[in-house]
BADO-921322 format. One line per 4 residues: for each residue x, y, z of C-alpha. Coordinates in steps of 0.2 Angstrom, whole numbers. Layout:
residues N
X Y Z; ...
//
This chain:
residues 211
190 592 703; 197 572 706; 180 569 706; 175 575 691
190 567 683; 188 548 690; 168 553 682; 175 558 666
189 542 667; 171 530 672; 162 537 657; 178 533 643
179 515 650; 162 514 649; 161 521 631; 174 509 624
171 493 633; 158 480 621; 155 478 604; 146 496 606
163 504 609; 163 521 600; 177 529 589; 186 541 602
200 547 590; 218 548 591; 226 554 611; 244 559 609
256 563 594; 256 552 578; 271 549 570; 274 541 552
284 525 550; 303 525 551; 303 514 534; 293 527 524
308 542 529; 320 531 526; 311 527 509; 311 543 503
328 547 507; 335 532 499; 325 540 483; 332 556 485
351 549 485; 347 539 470; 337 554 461; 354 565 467
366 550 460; 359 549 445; 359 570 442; 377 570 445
382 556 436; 388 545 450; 375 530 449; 381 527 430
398 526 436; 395 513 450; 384 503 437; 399 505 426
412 500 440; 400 484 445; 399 477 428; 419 479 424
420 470 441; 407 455 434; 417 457 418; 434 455 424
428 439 437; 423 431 421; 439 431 415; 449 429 430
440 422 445; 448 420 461; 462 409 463; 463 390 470
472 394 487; 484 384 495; 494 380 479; 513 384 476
524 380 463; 532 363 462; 552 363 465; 552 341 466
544 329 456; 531 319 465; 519 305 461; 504 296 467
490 286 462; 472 292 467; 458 280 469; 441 286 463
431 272 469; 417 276 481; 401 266 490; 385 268 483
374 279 495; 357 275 487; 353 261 474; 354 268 456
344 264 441; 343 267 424; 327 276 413; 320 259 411
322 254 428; 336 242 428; 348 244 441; 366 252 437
372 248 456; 365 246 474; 364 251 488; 381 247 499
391 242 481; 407 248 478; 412 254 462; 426 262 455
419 273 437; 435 269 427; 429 250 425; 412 259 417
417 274 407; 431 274 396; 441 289 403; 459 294 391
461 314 393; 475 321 402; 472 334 414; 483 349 417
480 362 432; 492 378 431; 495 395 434; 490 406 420
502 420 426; 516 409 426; 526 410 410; 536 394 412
521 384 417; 513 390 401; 526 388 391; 527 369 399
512 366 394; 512 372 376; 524 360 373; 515 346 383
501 347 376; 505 352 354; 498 339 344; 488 331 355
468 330 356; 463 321 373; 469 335 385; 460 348 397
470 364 402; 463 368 420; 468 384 428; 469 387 448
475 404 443; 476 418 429; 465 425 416; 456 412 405
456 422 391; 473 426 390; 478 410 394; 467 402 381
477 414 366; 493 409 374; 492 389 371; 477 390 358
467 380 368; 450 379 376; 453 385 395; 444 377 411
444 384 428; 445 377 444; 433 385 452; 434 385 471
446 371 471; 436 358 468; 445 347 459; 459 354 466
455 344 483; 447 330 478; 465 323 468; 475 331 482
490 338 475; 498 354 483; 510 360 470; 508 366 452
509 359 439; 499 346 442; 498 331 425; 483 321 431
483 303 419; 474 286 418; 485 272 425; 474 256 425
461 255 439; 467 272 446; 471 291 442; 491 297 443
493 311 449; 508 321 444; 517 338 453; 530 342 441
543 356 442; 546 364 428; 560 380 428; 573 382 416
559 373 405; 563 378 386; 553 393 379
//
């Protein structure tokens, strides 16, 4: 009998070695891939979702969540209200990395140049970043900025929208904090203003400001 089976073993190897190797079939248990269950059963909860009328109510859950992120995205953290005045002056100049040219080739500023952008571009807004969920500081600024034309209303918190009926105004948002750490400043409201060769930044505490 182990005779016969080492024969039978010599003929197989025998069979399948070369490019005359024959087609022996499938030994053993063949199994389908894992992906294709888990496929289908990802399918069937969906099919089962949308019979019960869960799936519409995620969808509409997701796009009151885009909606409302729209309005009111995540607030600049690290900020607290101001309770003392502080000023200081913020330096935008910077070295130029890599030399820059204009479309017809002629060079704006090289390589290794300082240059400070207020001595190009004419720059006269005044900034304003708030909390849109503060009353006061809206109110503040509502009276800061009525009459005037060269301003920008930044919020690091609150709903845009809202805010924007509030002081009649087009509302920004500071999205991540951007600006928010490139000027520096740590306590709301911050007044952000040309002063000659430099920016003046302002933390200005504002209670008991009139209504």
């Amino acid at each position: 009998m182990k005779r016969r089976l080492q024969l039978t073993a010599l003929i197989l190897l025998t069979l399948s070695a070369g490019s005359g190797a024959k087609d022996l079939g499938t030994w053993g248990n063949v199994f389908e891939p894992a992906e294709q269950d888990m496929l289908t059963f990802i399918q069937n909860r969906l099919k089962g979702m949308e019979q019960t009328g869960e799936l519409d109510r995620l969808r509409e859950e997701a796009t009151a969540r885009v909606k409302e992120h729209a309005v009111r995205p995540a607030p600049v953290e690290g900020l607290s209200k101001a309770v003392t005045y502080r000023s200081f002056a913020w330096d935008p100049t910077f070295t130029v990395k890599e030399t820059i040219t204009d479309m017809k080739g002629n060079v704006v500023a090289r390589k290794g140049d300082t240059v400070n952008p207020l001595d190009k571009v004419p720059f006269s807004q005044v900034l304003y970043f708030i909390d849109g969920d503060d009353r006061e500081q809206v109110n503040w600024t509502r009276q800061q900025i009525a009459g005037k034309t060269d301003v920008k209303v930044i919020l690091v918190k609150g709903n845009i929208r809202e805010s924007s009926d509030a002081l009649n105004e087009r509302i920004y948002f500071d999205q991540s904090g951007v600006l928010t750490r490139k000027f520096g400043f740590e306590h709301i409201p911050a007044r952000i203003s040309r002063d000659g060769r430099v920016m003046k930044v302002e933390e200005i505490p504002v209670s008991g400001a009139k209504k």
